[in-house]
PDBQT receptor file of N, H, CA, C and O in Angstrom, charges set to zero:
ATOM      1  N   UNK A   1     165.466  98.731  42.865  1.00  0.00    +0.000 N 
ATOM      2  CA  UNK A   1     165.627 100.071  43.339  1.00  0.00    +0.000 C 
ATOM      3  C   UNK A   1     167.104 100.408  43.286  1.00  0.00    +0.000 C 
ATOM      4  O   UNK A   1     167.976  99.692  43.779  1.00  0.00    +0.000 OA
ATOM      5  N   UNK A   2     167.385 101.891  42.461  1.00  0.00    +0.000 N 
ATOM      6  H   UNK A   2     166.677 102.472  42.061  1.00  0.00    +0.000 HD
ATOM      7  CA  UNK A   2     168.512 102.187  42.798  1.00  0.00    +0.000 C 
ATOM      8  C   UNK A   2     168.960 103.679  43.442  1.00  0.00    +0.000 C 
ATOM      9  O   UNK A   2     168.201 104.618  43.202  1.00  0.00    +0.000 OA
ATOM     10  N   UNK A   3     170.168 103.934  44.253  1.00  0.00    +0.000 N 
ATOM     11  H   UNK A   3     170.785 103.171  44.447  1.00  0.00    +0.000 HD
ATOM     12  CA  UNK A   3     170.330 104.962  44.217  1.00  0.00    +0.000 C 
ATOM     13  C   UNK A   3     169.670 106.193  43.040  1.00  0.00    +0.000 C 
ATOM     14  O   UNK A   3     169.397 105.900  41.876  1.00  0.00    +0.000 OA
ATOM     15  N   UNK A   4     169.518 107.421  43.567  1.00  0.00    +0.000 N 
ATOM     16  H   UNK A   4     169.740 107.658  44.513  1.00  0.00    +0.000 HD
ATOM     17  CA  UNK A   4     169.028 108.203  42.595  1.00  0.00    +0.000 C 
ATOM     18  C   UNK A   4     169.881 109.506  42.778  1.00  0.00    +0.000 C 
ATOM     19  O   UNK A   4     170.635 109.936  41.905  1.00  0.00    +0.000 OA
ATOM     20  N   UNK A   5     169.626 110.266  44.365  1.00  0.00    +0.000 N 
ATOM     21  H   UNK A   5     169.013 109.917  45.074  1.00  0.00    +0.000 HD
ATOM     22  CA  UNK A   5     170.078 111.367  44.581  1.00  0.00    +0.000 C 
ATOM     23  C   UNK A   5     170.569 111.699  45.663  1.00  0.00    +0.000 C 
ATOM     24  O   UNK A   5     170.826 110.553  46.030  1.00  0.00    +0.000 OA
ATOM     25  N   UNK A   6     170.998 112.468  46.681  1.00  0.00    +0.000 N 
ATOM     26  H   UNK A   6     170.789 113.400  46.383  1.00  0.00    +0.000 HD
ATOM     27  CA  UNK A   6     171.475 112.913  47.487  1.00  0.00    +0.000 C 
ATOM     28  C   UNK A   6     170.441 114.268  47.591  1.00  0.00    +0.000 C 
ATOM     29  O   UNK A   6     170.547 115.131  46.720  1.00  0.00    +0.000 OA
ATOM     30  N   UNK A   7     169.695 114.387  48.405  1.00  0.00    +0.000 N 
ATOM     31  H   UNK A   7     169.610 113.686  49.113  1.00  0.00    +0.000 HD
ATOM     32  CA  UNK A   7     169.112 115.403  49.227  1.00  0.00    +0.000 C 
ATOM     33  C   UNK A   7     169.503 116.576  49.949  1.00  0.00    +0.000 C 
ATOM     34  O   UNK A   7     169.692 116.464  51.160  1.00  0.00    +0.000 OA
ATOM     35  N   UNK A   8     169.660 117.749  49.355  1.00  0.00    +0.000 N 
ATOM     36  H   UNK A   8     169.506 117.840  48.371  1.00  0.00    +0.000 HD
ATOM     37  CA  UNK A   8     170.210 118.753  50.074  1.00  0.00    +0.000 C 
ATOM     38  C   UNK A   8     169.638 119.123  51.306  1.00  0.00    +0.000 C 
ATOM     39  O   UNK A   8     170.411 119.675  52.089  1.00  0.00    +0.000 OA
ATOM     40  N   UNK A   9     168.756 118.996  51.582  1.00  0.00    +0.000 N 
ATOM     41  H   UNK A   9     168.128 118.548  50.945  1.00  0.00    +0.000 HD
ATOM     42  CA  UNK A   9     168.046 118.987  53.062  1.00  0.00    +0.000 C 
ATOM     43  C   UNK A   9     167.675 117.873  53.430  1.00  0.00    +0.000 C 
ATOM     44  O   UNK A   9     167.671 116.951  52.615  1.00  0.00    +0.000 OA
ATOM     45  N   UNK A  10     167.296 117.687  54.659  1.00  0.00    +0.000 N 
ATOM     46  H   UNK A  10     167.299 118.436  55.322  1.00  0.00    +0.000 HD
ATOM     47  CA  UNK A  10     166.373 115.878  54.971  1.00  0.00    +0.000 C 
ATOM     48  C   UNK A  10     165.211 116.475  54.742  1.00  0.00    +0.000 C 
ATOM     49  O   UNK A  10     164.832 117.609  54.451  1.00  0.00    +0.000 OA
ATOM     50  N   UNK A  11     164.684 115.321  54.966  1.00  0.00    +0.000 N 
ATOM     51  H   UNK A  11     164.992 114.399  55.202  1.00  0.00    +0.000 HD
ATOM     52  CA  UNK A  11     162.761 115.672  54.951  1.00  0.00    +0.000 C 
ATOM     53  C   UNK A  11     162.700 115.020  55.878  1.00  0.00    +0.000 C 
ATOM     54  O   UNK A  11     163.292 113.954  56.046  1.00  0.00    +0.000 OA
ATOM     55  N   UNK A  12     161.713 115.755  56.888  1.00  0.00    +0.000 N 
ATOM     56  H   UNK A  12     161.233 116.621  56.752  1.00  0.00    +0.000 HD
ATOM     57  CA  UNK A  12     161.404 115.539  58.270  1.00  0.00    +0.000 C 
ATOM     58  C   UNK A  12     160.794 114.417  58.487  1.00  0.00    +0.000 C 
ATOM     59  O   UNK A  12     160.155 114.037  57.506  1.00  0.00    +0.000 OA
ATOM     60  N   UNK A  13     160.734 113.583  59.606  1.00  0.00    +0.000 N 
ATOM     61  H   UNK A  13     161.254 113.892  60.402  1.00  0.00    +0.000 HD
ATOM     62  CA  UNK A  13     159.917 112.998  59.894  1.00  0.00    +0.000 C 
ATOM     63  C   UNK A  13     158.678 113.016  60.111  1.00  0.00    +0.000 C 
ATOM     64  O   UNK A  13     158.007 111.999  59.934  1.00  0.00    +0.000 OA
ATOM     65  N   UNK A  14     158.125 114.198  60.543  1.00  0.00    +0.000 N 
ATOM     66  H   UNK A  14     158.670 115.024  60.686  1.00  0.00    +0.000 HD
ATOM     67  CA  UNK A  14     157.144 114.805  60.525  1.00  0.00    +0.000 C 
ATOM     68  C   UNK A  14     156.583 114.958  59.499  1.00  0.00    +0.000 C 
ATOM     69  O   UNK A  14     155.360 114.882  59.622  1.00  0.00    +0.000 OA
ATOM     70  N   UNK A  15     157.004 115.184  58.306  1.00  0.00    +0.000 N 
ATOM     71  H   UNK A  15     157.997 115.246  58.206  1.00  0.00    +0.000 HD
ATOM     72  CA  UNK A  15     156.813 115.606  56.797  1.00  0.00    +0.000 C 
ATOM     73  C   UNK A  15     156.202 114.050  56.542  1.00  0.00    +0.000 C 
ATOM     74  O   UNK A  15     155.035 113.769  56.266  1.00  0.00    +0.000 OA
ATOM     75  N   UNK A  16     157.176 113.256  56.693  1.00  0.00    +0.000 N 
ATOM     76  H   UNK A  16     158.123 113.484  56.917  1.00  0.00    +0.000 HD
ATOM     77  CA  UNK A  16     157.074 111.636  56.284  1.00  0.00    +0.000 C 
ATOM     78  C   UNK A  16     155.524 111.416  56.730  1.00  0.00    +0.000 C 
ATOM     79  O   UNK A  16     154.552 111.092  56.049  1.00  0.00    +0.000 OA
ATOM     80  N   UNK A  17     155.620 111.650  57.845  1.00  0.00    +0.000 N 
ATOM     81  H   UNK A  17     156.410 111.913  58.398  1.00  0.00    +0.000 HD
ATOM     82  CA  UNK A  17     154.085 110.923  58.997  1.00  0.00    +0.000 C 
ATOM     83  C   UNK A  17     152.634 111.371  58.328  1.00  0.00    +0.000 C 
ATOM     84  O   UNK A  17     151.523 110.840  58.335  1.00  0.00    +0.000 OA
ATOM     85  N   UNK A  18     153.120 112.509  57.786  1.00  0.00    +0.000 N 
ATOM     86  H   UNK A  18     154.022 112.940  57.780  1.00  0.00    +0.000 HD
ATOM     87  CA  UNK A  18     151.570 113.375  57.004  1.00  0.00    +0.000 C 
ATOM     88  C   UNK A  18     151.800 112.340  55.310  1.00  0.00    +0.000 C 
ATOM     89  O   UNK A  18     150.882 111.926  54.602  1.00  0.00    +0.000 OA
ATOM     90  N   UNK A  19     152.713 112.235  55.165  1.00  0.00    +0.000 N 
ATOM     91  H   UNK A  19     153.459 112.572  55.740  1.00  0.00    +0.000 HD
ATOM     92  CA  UNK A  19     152.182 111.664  53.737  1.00  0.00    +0.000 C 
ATOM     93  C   UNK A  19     152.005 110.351  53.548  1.00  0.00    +0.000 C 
ATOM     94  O   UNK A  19     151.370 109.926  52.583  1.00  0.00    +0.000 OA
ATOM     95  N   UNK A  20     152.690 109.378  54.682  1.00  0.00    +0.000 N 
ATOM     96  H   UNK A  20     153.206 109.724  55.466  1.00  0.00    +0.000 HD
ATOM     97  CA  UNK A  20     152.633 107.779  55.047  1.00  0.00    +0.000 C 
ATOM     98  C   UNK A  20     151.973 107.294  55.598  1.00  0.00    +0.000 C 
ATOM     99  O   UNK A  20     151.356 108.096  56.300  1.00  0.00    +0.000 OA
ATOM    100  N   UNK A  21     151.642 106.221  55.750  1.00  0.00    +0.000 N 
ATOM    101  H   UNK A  21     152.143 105.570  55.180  1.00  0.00    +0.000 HD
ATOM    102  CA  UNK A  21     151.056 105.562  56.953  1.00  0.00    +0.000 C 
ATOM    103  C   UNK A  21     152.133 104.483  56.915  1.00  0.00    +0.000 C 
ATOM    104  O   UNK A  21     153.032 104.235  56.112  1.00  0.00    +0.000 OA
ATOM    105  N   UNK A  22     151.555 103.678  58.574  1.00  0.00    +0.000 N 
ATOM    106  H   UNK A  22     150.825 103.880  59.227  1.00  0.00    +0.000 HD
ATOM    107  CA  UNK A  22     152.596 102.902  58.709  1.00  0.00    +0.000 C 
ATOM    108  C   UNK A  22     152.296 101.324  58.049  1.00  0.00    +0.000 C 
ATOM    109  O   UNK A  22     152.847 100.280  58.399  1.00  0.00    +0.000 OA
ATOM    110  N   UNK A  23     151.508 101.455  57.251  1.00  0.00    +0.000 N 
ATOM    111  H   UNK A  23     151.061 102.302  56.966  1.00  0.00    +0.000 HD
ATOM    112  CA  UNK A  23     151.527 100.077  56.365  1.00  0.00    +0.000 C 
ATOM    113  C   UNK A  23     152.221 100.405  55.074  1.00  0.00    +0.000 C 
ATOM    114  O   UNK A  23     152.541  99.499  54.305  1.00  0.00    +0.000 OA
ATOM    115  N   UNK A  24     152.531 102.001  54.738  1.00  0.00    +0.000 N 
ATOM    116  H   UNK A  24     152.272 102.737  55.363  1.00  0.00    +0.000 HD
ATOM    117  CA  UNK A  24     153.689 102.051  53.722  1.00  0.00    +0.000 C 
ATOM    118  C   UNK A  24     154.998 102.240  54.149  1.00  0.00    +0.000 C 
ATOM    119  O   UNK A  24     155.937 101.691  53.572  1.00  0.00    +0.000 OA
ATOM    120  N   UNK A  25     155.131 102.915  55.039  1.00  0.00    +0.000 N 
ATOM    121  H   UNK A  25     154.368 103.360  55.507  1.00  0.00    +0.000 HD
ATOM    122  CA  UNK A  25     156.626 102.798  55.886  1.00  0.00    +0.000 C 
ATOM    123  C   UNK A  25     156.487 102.353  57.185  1.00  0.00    +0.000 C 
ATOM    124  O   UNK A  25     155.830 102.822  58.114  1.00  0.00    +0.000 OA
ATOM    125  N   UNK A  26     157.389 101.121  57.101  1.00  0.00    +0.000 N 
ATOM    126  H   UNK A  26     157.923 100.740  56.346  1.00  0.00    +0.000 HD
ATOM    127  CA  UNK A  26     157.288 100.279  58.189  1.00  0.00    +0.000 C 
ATOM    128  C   UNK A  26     158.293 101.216  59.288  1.00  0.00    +0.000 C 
ATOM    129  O   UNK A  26     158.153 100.808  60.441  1.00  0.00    +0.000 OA
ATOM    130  N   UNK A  27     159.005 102.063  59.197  1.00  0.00    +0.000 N 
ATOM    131  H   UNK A  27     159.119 102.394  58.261  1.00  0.00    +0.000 HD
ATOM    132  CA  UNK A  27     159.559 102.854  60.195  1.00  0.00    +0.000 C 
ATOM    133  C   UNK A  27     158.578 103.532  61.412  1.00  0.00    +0.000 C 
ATOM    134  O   UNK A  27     158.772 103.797  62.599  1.00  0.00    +0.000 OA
ATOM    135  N   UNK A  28     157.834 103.622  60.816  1.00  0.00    +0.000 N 
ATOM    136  H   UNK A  28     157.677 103.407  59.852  1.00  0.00    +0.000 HD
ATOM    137  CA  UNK A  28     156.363 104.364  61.831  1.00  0.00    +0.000 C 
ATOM    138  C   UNK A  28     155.511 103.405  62.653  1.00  0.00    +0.000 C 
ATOM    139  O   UNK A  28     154.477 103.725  63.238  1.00  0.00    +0.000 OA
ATOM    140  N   UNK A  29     156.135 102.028  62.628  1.00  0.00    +0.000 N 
ATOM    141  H   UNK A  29     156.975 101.767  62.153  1.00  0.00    +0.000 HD
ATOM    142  CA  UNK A  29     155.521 101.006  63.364  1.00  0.00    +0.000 C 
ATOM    143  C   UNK A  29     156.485 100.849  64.680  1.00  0.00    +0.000 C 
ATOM    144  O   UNK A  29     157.707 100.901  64.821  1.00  0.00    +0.000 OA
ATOM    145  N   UNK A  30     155.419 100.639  65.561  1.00  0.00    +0.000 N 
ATOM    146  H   UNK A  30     154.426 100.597  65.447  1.00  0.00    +0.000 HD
ATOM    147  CA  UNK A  30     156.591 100.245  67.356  1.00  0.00    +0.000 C 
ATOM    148  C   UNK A  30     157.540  99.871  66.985  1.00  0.00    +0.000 C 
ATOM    149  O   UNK A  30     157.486  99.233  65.933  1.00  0.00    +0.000 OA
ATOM    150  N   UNK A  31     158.630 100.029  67.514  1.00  0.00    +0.000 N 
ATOM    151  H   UNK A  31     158.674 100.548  68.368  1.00  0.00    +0.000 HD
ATOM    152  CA  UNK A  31     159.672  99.402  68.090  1.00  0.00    +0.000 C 
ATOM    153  C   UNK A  31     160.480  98.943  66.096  1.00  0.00    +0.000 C 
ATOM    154  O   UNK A  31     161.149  97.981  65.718  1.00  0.00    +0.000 OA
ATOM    155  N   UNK A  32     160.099  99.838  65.552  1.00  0.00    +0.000 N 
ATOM    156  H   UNK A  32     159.556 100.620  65.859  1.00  0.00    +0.000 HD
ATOM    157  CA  UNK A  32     161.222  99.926  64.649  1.00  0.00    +0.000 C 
ATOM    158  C   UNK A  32     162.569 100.774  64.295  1.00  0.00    +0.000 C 
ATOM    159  O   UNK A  32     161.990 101.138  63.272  1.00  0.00    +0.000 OA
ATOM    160  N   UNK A  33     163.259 101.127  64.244  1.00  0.00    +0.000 N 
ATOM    161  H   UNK A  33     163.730 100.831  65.075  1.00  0.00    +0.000 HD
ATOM    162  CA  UNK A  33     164.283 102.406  63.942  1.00  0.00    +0.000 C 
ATOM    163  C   UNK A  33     164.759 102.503  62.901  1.00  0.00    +0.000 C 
ATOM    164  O   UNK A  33     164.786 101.669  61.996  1.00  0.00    +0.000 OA
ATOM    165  N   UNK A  34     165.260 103.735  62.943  1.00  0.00    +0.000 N 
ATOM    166  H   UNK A  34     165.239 104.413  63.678  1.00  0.00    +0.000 HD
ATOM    167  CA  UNK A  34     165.972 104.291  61.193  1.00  0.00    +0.000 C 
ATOM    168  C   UNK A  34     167.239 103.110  60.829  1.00  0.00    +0.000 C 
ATOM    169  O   UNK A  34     168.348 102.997  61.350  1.00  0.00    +0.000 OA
ATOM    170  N   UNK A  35     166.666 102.387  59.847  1.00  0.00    +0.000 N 
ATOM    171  H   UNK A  35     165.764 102.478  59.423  1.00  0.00    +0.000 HD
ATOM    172  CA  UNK A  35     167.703 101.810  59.049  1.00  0.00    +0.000 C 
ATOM    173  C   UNK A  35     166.944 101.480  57.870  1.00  0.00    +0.000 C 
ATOM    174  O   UNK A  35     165.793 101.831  57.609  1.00  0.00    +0.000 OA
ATOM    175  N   UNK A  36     167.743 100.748  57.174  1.00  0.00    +0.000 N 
ATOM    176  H   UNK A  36     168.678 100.464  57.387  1.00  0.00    +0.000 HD
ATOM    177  CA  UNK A  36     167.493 100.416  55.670  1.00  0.00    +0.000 C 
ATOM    178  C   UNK A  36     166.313  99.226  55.508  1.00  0.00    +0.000 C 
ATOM    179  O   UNK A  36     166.598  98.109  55.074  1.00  0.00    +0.000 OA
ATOM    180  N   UNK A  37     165.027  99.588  55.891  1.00  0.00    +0.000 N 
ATOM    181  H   UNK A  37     164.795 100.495  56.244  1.00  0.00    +0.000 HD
ATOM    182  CA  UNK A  37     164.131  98.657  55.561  1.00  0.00    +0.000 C 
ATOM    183  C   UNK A  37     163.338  98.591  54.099  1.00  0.00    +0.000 C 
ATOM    184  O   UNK A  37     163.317  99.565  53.347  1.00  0.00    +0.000 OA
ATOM    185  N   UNK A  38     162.801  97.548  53.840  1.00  0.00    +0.000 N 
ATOM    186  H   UNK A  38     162.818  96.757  54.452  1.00  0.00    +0.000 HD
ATOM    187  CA  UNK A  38     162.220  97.005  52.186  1.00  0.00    +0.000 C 
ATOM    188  C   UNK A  38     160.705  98.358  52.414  1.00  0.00    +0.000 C 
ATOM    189  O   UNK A  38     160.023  98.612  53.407  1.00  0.00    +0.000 OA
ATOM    190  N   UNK A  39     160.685  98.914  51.063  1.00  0.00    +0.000 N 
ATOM    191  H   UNK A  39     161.239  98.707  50.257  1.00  0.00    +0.000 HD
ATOM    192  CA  UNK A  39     159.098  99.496  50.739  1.00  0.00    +0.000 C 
ATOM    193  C   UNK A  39     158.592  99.532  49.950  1.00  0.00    +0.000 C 
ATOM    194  O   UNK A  39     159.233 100.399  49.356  1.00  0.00    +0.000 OA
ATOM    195  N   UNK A  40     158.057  99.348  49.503  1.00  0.00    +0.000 N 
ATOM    196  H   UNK A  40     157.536  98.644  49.986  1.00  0.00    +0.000 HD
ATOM    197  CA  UNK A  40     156.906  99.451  47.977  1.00  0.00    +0.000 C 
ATOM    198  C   UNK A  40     157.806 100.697  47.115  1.00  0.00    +0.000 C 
ATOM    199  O   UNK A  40     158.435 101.710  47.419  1.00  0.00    +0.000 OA
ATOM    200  N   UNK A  41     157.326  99.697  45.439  1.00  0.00    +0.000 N 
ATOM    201  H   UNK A  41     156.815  98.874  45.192  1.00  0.00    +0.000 HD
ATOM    202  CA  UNK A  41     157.676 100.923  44.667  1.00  0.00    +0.000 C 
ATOM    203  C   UNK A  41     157.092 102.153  44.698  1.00  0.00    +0.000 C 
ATOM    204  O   UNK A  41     157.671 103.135  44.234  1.00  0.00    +0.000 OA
ATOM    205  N   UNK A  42     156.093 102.206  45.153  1.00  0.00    +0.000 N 
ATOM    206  H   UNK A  42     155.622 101.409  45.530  1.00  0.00    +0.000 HD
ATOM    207  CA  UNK A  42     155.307 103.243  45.706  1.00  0.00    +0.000 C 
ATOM    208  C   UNK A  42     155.630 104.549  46.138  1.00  0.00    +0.000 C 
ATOM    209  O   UNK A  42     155.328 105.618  45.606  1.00  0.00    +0.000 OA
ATOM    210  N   UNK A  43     156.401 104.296  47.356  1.00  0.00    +0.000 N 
ATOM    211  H   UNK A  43     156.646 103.428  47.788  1.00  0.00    +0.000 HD
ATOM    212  CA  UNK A  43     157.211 104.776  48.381  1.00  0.00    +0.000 C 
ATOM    213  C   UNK A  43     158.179 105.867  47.674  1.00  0.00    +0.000 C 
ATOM    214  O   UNK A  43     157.924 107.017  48.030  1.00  0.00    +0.000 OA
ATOM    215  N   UNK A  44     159.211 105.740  46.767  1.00  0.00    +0.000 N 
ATOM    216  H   UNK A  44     159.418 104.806  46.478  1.00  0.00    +0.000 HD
ATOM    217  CA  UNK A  44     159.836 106.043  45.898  1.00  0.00    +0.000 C 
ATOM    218  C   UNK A  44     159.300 107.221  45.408  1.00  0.00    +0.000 C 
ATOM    219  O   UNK A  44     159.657 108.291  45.900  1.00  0.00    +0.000 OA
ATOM    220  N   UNK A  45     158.390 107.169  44.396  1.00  0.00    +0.000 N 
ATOM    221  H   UNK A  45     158.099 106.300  43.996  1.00  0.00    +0.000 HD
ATOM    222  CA  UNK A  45     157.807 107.875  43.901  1.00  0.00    +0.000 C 
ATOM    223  C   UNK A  45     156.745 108.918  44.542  1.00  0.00    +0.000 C 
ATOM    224  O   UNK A  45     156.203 109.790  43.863  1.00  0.00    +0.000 OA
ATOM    225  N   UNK A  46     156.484 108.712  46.065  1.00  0.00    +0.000 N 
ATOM    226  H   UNK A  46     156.924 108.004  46.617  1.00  0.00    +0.000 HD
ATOM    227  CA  UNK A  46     155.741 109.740  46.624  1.00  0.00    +0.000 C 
ATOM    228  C   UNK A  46     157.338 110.710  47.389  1.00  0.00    +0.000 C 
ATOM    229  O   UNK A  46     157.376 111.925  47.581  1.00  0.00    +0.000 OA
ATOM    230  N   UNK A  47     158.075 110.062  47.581  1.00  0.00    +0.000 N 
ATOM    231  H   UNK A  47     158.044 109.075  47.424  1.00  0.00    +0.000 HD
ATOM    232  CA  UNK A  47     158.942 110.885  48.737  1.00  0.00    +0.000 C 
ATOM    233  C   UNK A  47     160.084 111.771  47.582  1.00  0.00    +0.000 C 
ATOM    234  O   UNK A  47     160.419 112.899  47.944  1.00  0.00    +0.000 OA
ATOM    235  N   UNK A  48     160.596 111.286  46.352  1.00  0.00    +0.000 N 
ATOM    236  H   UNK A  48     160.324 110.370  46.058  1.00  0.00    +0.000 HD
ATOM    237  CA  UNK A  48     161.155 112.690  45.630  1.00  0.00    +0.000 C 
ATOM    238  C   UNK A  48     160.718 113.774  45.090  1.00  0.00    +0.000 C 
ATOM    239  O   UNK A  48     161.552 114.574  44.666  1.00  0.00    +0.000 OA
ATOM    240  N   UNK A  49     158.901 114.151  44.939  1.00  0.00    +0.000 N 
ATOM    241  H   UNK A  49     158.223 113.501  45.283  1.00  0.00    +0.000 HD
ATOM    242  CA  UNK A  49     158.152 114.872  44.847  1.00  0.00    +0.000 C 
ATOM    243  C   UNK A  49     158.396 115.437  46.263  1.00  0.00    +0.000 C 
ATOM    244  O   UNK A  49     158.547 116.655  46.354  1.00  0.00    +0.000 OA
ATOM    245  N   UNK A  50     158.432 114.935  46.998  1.00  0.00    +0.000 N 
ATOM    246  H   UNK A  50     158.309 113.946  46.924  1.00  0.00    +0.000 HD
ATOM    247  CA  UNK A  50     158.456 115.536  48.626  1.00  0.00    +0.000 C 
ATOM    248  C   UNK A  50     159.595 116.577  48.762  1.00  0.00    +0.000 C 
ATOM    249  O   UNK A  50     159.419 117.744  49.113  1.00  0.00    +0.000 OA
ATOM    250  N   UNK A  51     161.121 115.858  48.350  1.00  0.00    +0.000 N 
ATOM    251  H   UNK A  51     161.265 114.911  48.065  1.00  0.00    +0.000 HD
ATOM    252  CA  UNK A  51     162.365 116.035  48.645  1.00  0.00    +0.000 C 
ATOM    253  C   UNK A  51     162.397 117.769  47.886  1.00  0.00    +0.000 C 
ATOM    254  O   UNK A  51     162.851 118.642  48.627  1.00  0.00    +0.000 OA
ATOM    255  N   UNK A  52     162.010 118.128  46.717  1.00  0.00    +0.000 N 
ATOM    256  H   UNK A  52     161.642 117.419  46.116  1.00  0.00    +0.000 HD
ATOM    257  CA  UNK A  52     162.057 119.110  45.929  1.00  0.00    +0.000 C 
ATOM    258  C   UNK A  52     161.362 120.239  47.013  1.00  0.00    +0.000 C 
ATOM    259  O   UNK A  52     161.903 121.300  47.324  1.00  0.00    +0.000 OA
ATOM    260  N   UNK A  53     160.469 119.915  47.351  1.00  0.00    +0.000 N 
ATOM    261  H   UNK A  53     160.030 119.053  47.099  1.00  0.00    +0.000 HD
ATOM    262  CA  UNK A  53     159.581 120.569  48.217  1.00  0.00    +0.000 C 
ATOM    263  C   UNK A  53     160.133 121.748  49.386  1.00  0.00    +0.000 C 
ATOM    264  O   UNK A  53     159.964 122.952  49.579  1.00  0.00    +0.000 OA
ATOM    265  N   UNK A  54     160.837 120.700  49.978  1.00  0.00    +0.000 N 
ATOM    266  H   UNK A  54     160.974 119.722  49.821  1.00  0.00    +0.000 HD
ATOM    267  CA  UNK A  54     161.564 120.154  51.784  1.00  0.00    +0.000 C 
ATOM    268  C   UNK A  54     163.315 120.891  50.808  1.00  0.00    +0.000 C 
ATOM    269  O   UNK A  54     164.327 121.217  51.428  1.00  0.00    +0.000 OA
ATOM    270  N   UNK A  55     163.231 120.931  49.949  1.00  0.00    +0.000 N 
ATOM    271  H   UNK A  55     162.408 120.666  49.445  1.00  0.00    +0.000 HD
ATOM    272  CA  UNK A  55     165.340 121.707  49.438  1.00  0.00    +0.000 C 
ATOM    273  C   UNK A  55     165.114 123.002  49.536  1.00  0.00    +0.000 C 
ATOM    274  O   UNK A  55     166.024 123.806  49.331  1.00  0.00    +0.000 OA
TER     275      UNK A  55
């Protein structure tokens, strides 16, 4: 995985919660917080379709 883009808006968390579950983003599990955790190539490819959306 590499850098790609810089996001002119965030995409909400809220936004995130409707398109994830928490067996694809481990952020949505107890007692985790926002930092740099591992995700499926998966992941990637659903959330910059998102990002265009959410600018």
């Amino acid at each position: 995985m590499e850098f790609v883009e810089t996001f002119s808006n965030p995409i909400l968390l809220l936004i995130l919660k409707e398109k994830f579950s928490s067996d694809e983003l481990l952020l949505f599990r107890p007692g985790n917080r926002l930092s740099v955790m591992p995700v499926s190539s998966q992941v990637p490819n659903k959330i910059l379709p998102i990002s265009f959306v959410t600018s």
